[in-house]
C-alpha positions as CSV (number, residue, x, y, z in Angstrom):
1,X,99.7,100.4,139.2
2,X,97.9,97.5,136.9
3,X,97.6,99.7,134.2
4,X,101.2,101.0,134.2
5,X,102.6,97.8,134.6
6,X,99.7,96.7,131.5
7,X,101.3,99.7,129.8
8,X,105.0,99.1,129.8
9,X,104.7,94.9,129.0
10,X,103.0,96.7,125.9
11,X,105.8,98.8,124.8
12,X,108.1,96.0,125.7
13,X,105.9,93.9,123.3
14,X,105.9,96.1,120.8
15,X,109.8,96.4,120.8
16,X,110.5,92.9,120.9
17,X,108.3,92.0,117.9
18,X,109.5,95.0,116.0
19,X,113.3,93.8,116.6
20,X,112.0,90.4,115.3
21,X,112.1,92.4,111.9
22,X,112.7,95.3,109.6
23,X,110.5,96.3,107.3
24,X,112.1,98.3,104.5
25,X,111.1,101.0,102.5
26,X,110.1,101.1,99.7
27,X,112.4,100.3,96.5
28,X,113.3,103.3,94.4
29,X,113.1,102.0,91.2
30,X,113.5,105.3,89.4
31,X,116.9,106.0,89.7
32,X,120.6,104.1,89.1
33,X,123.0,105.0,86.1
34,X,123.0,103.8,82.2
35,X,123.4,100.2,81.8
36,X,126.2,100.3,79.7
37,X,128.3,102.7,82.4
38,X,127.4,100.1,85.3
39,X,128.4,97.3,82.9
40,X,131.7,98.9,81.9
41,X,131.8,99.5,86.3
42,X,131.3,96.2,87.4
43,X,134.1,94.4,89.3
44,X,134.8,92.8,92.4
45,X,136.0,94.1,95.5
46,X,137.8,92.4,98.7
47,X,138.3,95.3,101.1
48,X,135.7,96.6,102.9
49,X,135.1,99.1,105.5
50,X,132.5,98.6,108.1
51,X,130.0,101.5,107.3
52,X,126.6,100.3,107.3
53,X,124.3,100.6,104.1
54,X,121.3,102.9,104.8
55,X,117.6,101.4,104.8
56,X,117.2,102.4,101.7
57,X,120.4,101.0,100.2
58,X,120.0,97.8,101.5
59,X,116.1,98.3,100.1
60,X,117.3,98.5,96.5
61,X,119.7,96.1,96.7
62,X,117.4,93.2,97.8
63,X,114.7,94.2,95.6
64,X,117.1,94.2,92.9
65,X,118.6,91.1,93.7
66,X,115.5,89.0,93.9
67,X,112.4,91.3,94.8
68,X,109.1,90.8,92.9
69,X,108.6,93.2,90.0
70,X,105.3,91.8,89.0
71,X,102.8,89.7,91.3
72,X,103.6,86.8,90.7
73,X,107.7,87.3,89.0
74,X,110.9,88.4,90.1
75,X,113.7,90.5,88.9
76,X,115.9,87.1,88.4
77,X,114.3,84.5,86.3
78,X,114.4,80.8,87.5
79,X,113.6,78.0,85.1
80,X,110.0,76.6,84.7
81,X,109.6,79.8,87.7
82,X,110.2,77.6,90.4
83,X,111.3,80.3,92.4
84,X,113.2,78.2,94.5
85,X,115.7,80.7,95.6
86,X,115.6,82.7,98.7
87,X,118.3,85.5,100.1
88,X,119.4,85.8,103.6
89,X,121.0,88.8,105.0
90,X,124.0,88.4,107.5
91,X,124.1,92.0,109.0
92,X,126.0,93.4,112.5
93,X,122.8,92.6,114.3
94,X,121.8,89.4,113.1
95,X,120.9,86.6,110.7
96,X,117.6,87.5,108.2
97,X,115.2,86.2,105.8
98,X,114.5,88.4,103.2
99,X,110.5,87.8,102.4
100,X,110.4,88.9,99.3
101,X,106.6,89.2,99.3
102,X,106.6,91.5,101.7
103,X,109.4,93.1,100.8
104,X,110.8,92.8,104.9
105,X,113.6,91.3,106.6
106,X,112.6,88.5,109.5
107,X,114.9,87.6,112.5
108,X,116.5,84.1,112.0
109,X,119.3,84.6,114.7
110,X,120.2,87.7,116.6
111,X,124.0,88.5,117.0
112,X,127.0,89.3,114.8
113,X,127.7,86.4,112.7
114,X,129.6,88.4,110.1
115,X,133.0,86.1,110.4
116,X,130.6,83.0,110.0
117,X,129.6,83.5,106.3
118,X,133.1,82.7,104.5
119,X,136.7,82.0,105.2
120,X,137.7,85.5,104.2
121,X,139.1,87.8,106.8
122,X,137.2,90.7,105.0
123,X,133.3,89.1,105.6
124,X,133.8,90.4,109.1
125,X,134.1,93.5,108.2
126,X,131.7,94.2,105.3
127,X,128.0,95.1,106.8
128,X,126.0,92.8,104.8
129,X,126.7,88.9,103.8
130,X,124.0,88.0,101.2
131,X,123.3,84.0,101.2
132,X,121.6,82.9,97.9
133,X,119.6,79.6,99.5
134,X,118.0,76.8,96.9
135,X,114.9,74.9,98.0
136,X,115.4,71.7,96.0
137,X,112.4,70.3,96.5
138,X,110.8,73.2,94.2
139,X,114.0,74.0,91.6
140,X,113.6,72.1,88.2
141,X,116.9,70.7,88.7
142,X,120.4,71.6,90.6
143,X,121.7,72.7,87.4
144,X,119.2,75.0,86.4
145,X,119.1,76.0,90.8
146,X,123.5,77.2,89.6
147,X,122.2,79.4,86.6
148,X,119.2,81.0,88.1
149,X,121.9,81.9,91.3
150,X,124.1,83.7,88.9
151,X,121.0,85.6,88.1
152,X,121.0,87.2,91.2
153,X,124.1,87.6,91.8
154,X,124.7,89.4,88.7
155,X,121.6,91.9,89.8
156,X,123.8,92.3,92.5
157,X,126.7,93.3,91.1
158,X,124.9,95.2,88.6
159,X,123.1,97.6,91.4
160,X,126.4,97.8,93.8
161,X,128.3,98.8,90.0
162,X,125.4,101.5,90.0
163,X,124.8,102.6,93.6
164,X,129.1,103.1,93.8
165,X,128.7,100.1,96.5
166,X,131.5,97.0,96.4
167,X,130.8,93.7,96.0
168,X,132.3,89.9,95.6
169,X,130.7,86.8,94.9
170,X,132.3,83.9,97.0
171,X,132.0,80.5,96.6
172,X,134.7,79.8,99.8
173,X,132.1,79.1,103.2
174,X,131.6,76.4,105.6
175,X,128.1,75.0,104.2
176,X,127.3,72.7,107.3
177,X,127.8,75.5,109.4
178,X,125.9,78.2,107.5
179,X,122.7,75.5,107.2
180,X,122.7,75.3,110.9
181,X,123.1,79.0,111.6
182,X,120.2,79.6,109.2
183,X,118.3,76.8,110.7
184,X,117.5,75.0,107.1
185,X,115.6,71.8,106.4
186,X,117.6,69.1,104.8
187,X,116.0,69.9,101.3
188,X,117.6,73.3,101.5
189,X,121.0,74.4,100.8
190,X,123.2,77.5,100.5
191,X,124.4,77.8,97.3
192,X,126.4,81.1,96.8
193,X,127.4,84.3,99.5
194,X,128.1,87.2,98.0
195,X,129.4,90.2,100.0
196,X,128.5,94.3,99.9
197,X,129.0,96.9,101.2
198,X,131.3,100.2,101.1
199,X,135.2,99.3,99.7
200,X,137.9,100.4,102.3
């Protein structure tokens, strides 16, 4: 009887970590079209149906955004390469922190909090909210913090424009509220949210 009950709080265990994160797979970074075709593509959408992005989707598209491409570098430059900007994930099932390191999404708060990230009706319906966080005790300066944020936003455009994904960078969000649904320190700040996901 010990060793069932032993048993099953270690499958429980297991679970409960395991819902504490997702580890993506591997980015693909082999495929996507012509630059100057996902140039010519690249727009902003503000419709958006609710169908989710696959693992691999939402792989490529943080790896693109701000994933390492060399030990110690990113795909978006930052100034000095402070590094000081970090992406979370708004999905359906929760708040994330994407480690970039590790290439792995980390629980910050489970729940739908879709209709949280922006004053647009259509953030509630789009299946991911990406937050582009600054940690200004590390940026060079808040300027350079506004330029290297359009870096990654830009990779994001540039891989939805690619992928046949729609996308819109918004500036429109309730800051206080987002900082304490993200649980940041006073030295960190959300800076832009951009939205993806499949246009309606």
């Amino acid at each position: 009887m010990r060793t069932q009950f032993l048993f099953i709080f270690l499958i429980c265990l297991g679970y409960s970590m395991n819902a504490q994160e997702i580890k993506l797979p591997a980015p693909n970074k082999s495929g996507g079209q012509a630059l100057m075709k996902v140039l010519n593509e690249r727009k902003s959408a503000r419709s958006f149906s609710e169908k989710e992005l696959s693992n691999q989707q939402l792989s490529d598209l943080l790896w693109a955004a701000n994933g390492f491409n060399r030990e110690d570098k990113r795909t978006a430059p930052t100034a000095k390469n402070c590094q000081e900007l970090e992406l979370y994930v708004i999905l359906k099932k929760g708040i994330y922190f994407y480690n970039a390191k590790e290439h792995k999404l980390i629980l910050v708060k489970e729940g739908d909090y879709r209709k949280s990230a922006g004053i647009q009706d259509y953030v509630a319906d789009a299946p991911v909210n990406i937050l582009i966080v600054s940690d200004t005790k590390k940026a060079a300066s808040s300027h350079y913090s506004y330029t290297n944020c359009g870096y990654i936003s830009q990779n994001i455009y540039l891989y939805c424009a690619s992928e046949g994904l729609a996308t819109v960078a918004r500036g429109a969000f309730d800051k206080d509220l987002l900082h304490k649904l993200l649980q940041l320190p006073e030295h960190q700040q959300v800076l832009l949210a951009q939205t993806v996901g499949f246009a309606k």
